[in-house]
C-alpha positions in Angstrom: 101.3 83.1 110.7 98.9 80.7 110.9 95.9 80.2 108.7 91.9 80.1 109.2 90.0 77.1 109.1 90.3 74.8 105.8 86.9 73.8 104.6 85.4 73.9 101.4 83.6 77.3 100.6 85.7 79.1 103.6 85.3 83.3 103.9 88.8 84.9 103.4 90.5 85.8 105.9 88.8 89.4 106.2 85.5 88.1 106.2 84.1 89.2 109.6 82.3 85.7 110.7 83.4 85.2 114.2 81.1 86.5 117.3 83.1 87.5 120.4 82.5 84.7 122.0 84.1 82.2 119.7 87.0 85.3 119.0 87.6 84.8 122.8 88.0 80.9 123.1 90.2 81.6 119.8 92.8 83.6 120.8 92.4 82.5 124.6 91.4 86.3 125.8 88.6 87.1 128.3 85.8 88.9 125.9 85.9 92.4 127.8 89.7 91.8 126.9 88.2 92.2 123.0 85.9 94.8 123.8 88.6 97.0 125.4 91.0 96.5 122.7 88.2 97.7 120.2 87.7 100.9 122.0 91.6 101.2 122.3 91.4 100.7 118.4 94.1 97.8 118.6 91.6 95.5 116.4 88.7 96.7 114.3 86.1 94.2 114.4 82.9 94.7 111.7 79.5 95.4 113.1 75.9 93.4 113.0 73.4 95.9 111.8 72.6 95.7 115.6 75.7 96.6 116.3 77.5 93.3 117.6 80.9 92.4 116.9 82.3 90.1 114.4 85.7 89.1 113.9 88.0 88.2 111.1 90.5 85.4 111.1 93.2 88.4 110.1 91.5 89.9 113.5 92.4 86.4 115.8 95.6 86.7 114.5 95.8 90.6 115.2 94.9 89.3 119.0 96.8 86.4 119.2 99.8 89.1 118.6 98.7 91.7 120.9 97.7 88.9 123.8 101.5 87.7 123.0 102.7 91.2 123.1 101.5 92.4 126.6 102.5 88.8 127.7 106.0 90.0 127.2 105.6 92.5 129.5 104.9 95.6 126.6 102.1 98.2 127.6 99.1 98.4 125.6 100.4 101.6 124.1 103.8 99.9 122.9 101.8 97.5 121.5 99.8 100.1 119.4 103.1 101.8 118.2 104.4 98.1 117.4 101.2 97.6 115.3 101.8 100.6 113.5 105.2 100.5 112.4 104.6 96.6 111.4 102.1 97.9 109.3 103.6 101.0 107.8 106.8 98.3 107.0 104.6 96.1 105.2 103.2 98.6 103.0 107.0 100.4 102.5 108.2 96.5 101.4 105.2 96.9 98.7 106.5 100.1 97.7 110.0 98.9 97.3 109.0 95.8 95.2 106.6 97.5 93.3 109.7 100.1 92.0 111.8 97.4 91.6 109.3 95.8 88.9 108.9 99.3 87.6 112.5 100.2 87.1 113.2 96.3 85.7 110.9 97.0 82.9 112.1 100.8 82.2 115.5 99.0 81.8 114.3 96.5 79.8 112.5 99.3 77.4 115.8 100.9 77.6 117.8 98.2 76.0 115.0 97.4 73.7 115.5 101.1 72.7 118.9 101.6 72.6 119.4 98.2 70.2 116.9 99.4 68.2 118.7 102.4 67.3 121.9 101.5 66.9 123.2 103.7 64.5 123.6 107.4 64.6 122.3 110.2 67.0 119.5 108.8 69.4 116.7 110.2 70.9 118.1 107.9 73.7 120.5 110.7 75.2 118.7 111.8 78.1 116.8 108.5 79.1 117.9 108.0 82.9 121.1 106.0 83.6 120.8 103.0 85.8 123.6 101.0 87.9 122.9 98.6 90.3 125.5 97.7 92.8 124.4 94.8 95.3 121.2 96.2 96.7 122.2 99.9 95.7 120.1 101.2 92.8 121.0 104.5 91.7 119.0 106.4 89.2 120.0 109.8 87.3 119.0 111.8 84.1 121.6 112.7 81.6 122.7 116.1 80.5 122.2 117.2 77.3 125.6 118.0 75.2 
């Protein structure tokens, strides 16, 4: 993935700076390319108050994909479905490592828990159980006795 522009005091990379003019010598696509990949809702430029288009670099690169898509010989439909499941993948792989730092620190209260109470019965009986086997995690609640 490439990166915007490096210059001192550069927007982020969702700023919406860029008119369709400069989008299109970007990303090497005609600007009634852009325009109809708006209304097909493949990118979502922001809007002037006059209602003119401005793109983000995360935009270009949203083009440069889609331009590289179709030029593979995938409809603009397939494209759309592509774009959505990337997306829907990227926010499943925050999911997953967001657990994974939630269940490393329930383990680590765990032990910190269980050492603490070394001796005798422990109100530790029905925390959950936790083995990890390669990339396996599996997760389960005691029964009381």
């Amino acid at each position: 993935m490439s990166q915007a522009p490096g210059f001192r005091g550069s927007p982020g990379p969702d700023v919406p700076v860029y008119v369709i003019s400069v989008a299109a010598e970007l990303t090497g696509l005609h600007p009634q390319t852009l325009r109809a990949y708006d209304r097909l809702g493949l990118v979502r430029p922001g809007r002037t108050g006059g209602g003119g288009r401005r793109y983000s670099w995360r935009d270009i690169e949203m083009l440069r994909e889609v331009a590289e898509l179709t030029a593979a010989g995938i409809g603009l439909e397939g494209v759309r479905r592509i774009l959505e499941l990337e997306h829907h993948v990227a926010a499943l792989q925050a999911r997953v490592a967001e657990l994974e730092q939630d269940l490393a620190a329930s383990e680590v209260a765990r032990r910190n828990l269980l050492s603490s109470e070394a001796s005798g019965p422990s109100s530790t009986s029905n925390l959950p159980a936790v083995r990890t086997a390669g990339h396996a995690v599996a997760v389960w609640r005691r029964g009381r006795v």
